[in-house]
N, C-alpha and C positions, 0 to 999 in steps of 0.2 A: 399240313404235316409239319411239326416241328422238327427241331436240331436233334432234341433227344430222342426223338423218335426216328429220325434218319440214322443214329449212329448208334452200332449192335458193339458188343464184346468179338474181337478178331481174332486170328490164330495166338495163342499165347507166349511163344519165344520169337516174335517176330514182327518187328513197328515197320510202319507204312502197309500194311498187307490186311487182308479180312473183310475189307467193307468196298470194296471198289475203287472208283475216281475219284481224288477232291473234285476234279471238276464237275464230276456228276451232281455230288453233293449239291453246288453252289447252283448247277441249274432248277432241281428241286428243292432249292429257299425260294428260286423268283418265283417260280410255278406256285409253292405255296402262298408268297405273300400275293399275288394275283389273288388266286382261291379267298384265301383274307379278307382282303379288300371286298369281295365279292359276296362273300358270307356277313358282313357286318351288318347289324340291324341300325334301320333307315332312323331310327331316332337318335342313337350312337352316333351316327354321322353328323345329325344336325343339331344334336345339344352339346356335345364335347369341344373343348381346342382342339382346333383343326392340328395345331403344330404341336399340340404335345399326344395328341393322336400317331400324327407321323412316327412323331422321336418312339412312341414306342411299338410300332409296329416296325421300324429301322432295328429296333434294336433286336428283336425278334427274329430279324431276318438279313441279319448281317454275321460275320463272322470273324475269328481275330488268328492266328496261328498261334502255337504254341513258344513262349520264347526261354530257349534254353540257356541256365545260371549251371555254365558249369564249371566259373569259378570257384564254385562251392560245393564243387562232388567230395562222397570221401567214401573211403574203403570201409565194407563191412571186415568182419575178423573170419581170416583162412578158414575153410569147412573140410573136413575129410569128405569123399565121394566115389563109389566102385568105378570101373572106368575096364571093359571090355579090350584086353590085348589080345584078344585072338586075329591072326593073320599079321602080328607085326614079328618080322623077322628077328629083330631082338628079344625077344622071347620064346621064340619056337614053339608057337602054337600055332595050328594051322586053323582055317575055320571050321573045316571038317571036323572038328576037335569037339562043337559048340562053344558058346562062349568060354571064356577066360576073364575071371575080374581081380584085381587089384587095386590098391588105395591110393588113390591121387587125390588132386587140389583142387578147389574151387574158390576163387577171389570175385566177389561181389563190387563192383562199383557202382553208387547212388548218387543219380545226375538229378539234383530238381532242376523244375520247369516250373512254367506261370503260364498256367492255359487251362484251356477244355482237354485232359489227357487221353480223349476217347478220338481224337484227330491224329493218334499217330497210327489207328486203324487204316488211316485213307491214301491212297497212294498220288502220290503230287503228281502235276504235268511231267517234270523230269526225273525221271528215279535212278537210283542206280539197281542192275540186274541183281549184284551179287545179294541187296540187301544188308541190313542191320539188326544181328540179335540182340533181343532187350524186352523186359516186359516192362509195362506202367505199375507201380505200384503209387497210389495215392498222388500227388504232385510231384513224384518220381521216375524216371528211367532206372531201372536197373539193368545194368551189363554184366554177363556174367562170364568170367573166361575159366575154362576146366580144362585139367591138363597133369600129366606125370611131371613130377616132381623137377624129373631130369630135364622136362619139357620146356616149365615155366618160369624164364630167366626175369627179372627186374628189366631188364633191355626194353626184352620182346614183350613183355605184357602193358610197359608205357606206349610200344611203337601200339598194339592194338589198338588201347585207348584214344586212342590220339586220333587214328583211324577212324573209330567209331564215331566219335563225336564229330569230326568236322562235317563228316559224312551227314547224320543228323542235324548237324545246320544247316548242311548246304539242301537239305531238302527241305525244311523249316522256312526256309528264304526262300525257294520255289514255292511256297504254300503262303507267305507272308505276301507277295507278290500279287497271286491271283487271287487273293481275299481282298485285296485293296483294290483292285479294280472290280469284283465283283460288290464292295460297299459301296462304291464311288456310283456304280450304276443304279442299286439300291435307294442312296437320298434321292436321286431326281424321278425315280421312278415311282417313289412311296408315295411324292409329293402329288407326281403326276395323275396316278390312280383315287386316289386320294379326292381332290377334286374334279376328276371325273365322273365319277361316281355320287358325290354331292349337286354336284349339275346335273345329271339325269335325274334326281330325287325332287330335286329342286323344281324342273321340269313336270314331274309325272303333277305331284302336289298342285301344279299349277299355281306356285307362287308370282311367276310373271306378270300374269295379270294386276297381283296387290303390291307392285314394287314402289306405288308411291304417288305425288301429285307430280303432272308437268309444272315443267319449269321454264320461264321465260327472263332469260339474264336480258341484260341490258347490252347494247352492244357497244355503248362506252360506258364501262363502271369505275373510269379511273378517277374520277371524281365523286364528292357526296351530295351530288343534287337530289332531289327526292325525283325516283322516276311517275310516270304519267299510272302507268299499270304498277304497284307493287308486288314483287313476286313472291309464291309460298316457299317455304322450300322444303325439297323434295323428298320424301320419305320412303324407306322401304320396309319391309319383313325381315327382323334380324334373322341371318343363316345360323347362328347358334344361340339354343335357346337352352334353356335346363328348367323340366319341369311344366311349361306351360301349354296349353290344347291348342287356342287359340292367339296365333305368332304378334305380338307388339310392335308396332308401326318405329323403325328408329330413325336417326335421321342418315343420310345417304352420305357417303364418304368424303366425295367430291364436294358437296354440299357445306360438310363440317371446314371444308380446308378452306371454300368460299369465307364462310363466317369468320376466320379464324383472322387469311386476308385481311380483311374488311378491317378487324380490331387491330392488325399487325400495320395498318398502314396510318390507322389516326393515333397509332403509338409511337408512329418514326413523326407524323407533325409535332406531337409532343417533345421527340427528344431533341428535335431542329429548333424549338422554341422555347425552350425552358422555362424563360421568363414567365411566360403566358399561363405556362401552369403551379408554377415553385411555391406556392402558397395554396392549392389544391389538397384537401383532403380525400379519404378514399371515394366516402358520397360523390364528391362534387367531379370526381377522375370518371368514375360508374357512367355518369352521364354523359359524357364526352363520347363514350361508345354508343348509349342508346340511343343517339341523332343517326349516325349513320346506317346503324342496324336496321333505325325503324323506315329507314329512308331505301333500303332493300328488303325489307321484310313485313308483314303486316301485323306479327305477334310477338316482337320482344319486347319486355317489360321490366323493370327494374323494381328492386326487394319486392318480388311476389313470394306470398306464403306458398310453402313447395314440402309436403311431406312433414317434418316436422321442425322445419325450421324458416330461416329466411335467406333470398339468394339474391347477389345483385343482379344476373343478367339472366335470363331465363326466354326459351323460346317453347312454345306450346303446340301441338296439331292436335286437332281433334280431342284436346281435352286431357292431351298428353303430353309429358313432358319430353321434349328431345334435344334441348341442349341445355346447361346451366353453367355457370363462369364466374368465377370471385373477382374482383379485385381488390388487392393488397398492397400496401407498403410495407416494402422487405425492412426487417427489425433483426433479421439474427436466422439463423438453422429451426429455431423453435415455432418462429412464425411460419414457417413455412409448412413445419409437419402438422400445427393446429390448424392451418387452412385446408389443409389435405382431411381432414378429419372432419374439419367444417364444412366441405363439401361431403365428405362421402355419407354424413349426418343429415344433409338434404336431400339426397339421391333417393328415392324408391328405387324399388325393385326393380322397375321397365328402365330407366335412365339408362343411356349408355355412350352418350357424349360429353365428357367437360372439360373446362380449360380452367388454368389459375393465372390471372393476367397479372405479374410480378411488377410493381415499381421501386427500383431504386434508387434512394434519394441521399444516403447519407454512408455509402459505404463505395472501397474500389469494385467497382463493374464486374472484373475480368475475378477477382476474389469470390465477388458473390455466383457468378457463373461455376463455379470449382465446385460449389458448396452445393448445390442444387443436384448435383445426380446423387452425392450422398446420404442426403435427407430421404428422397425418393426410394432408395433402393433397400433400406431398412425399414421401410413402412410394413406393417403386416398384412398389409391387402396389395403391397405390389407384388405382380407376378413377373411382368418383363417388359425390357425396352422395346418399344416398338422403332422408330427410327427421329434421328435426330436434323430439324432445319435448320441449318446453317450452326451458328456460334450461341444463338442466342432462345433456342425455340429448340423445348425436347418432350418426345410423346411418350407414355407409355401403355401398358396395359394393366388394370387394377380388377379387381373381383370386389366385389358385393360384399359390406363386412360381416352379414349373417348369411351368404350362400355363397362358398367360392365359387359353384358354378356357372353366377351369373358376371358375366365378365364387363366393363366399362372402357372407357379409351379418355384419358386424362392429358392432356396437353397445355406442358409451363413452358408460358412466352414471359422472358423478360423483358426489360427497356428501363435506363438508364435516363433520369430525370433531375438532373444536377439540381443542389438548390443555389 
C-alpha cells in the first residue's frame, strides 16, 4: 500500500483530524515496504543495484512532515458573510425566534507550506484537544477568522493568528520528530530486507554450489617466490546480472583485493627504489607486475587481445575474462580519462573487475592525487564511489558503455616514481 493510498481527503475546516494516527500511518509504510520487499520479482532482485534498488524503495516508504513558511502568509481581501445572532442578548433574538442573520466579516489568512499537504489530515502523537481551523488549499493553509464587525479588532485577530500558527508548528515538530525516527528505522531495514531476500533467492537458485574454484593461498605471501602449487583464483556467479540466463563466472571480492595487494606492494618496491625503475617505460613497468602475478597465479598475461582491443594485465578462467589492468604514465587529467576509455574499450560485456595502475613521474604527488576523483566522477559511465584505500588507492563503480545495467568495479592505484 502506498502513501497516496494511505492518505484520504479529511474533515474540511479542520487540520490534524480525518485519517487517524500519524503513527498509524508510519506503521503501515513498514508493513508495506515488508509486503514490497516480498512481492518483488526474483530477477528484479538479482539483475538491479542493489543500492539504488534500496534508495528507492527508502524513498517510497519514508516520509517528511510538512514545513510551515509563515513568514510569508498574507491576507486575502475582507468578504461580507451572514452570521446567525439568534440567542445573543445584544440583539434580542431568542432562539425560539429561529435563526436571525446579519452581515459580518471574514478575514482569510494564507499560510504556504512545503510538503505532502494531505499530512495535516493525520493527527500527530501529541495534539492539542481544542484543535486548529484551516483548510489546505494547494501548498496552502488557509485560516479563516469570521466575526461581527464590533467583534473583530486588529488586536484580537493578530492574537488568534499567532495562536494558530504556533500551534500548527508545534504539532508539525511532533510529526517532524516521529518521521525521523521512523526513516532512521526504514534505511537499515530496506537494506536489511533487501539482502535477505537475495540470500534466500540466491539459496533456492542453488548458486552456492557454482560460487567458484578453491583456493589455496600460501601461508607466507609476503614475499614473490614462485609457490610449489600455483593458485587459481577464485571465482563466483555475479549476484547482479542484467539480461543474461546463464550467470558469468566473475572474479571473487576478496580475490580482487588479493591481486590488487600483490600489484600494491611491487609498487611500494618501486617507489623505495626509484633508481631501479626511472628509465622504465610503460611496457617495461607492465612486466614488473607480471612476475609476481604469475608467481601466484597461473593465468595472467600481458598485452593479450581482449575484445577489441589490447590490454596490459589480463587474468582468464575458463576462457573468460575476470580481471584486466592498464598501466600508465600520469601525463595530465586527459591521460587518465583516455585510459578510462581504453579500458572500458577492452572490457566485453562479462568483465567486471579492473584496475588503472597510475605512475607518477613528472608531476607533485599530492597535486595529481587532487586531480583523480575529478576526472573519475565526470566520466559517463561513472556511477558511484565505492570506497576509498588509504590516500593513494580509490574504487569506484562504472557501468558498461553500451548497457548501464551491466555494472564493473574499476580501481585507481597510484604511486609516485620520481625520476
Amino acid at each position: 500500500m502506498t502513501k497516496r493510498n494511505l492518505i484520504k481527503m479529511a474533515r474540511e475546516d479542520l487540520l490534524f483530524y480525518g485519517q487517524g494516527d500519524f503513527r498509524g500511518l508510519l506503521e503501515s509504510l513498514k508493513e508495506g515496504l515488508k509486503q514490497e520487499v516480498h512481492r518483488l520479482d526474483r530477477d528484479r532482485i538479482l539483475k538491479v543495484n542493489e543500492d539504488e534498488l534500496c534508495t528507492y524503495l527508502y524513498s517510497r516508504h519514508t516520509i517528511e512532515a510538512p514545513i510551515l513558511h509563515d513568514e510569508n502568509k498574507v491576507a486575502h481581501p475582507a468578504e461580507d458573510i451572514d452570521i446567525d445572532v439568534s440567542g445573543r442578548f445584544d440583539y434580542a433574538v431568542s432562539r425560539e425566534e429561529g435563526p436571525c442573520f446579519v452581515k459580518g466579516t471574514s478575514i482569510t489568512i494564507a499560510v504556504p507550506f512545503e510538503g505532502d499537504g494531505q499530512l495535516f489530515n493525520f493527527q500527530p502523537s501529541s495534539f492539542s484537544i481544542s484543535g486548529v481551523r484551516g483548510t489546505v488549499v494547494g501548498n496552502e493553509i488557509h485560516l479563516k477568522y469570521r466575526g461581527l464587525s464590533q467583534d473583530m479588532s486588529p488586536e484580537k485577530v493578530k492574537q488568534d493568528i499567532v495562536r494558530d500558527i504556533n500551534m500548527i508548528k508545534t504539532h508539525l515538530q511532533t510529526m517532524a520528530h516521529d518521521a525521523g525516527v521512523h526513516n532512521k528505522f526504514i534505511e537499515s531495514e530496506v537494506k536489511k530486507l533487501v539482502a535477505n531476500r537475495k540470500e534466500r533467492i540466491l539459496k533456492d537458485e542453488g548458486l552456492v554450489g557454482e560460487l567458484g574454484i578453491p583456493i589455496r593461498r600460501k601461508e607466507d605471501s609476503s614475499t614473490y617466490t614462485i609457490p610449489v602449487v600455483r593458485k587459481k583464483p577464485r571465482i563466483e556467479p555475479p549476484k547482479i546480472q542484467a539480461g543474461n540466463v546463464k550467470r558469468e563466472p566473475i572474479l571473487h571480492e576478496n580475490e580482487y583485493n588479493y591481486i590488487l595487494e600483490i600489484i600494491s606492494r611491487m609498487a611500494l618496491v618501486m617507489e623505495r627504489s626509484p633508481k631501479a625503475f626511472k628509465d622504465m617505460n610503460e611496457e617495461s613497468l607492465r612486466w614488473q607486475f607480471l612476475i609476481p602475478l604469475n608467481s601466484h597465479y597461473e593465468m595472467a598475461t600481458g598485452e593479450t587481445f581482449n575484445y577489441n582491443g589490447k590490454t596490459d594485465i589480463l587474468i582468464r578462467h575458463e576462457g573468460k575474462n575476470v580481471f584486466i589492468a592498464e598501466c600508465k604514465i600520469w601525463h595530465g587529467p586527459k591521460t587518465l580519462h583516455e585510459t578510462i576509455d581504453q579500458l572500458l574499450g577492452y572490457t566485453s560485456w562479462r568483465d567486471t573487475k579492473t584496475a588503472i595502475i597510475l605512475f607518477n613521474k613528472n608531476e607533485k604527488f599530492s597535486t595529481v592525487l587532487s586531480k583523480i576523483p575529478d576526472v573519475i566522477t565526470v566520466h559517463p559511465c561513472f556511477k558511484q564511489e565505492v570506497e576509498k584505500h588509504g590516500e593513494t588507492s580509490f574504487r569506484y563503480l562504472f557501468h558498461q558503455p553500451k548497457d548501464p545495467d551491466r555494472e564493473l568495479m574499476l580501481t585507481v592505484m597510484a604511486f609516485d616514481v620520481p625520476k
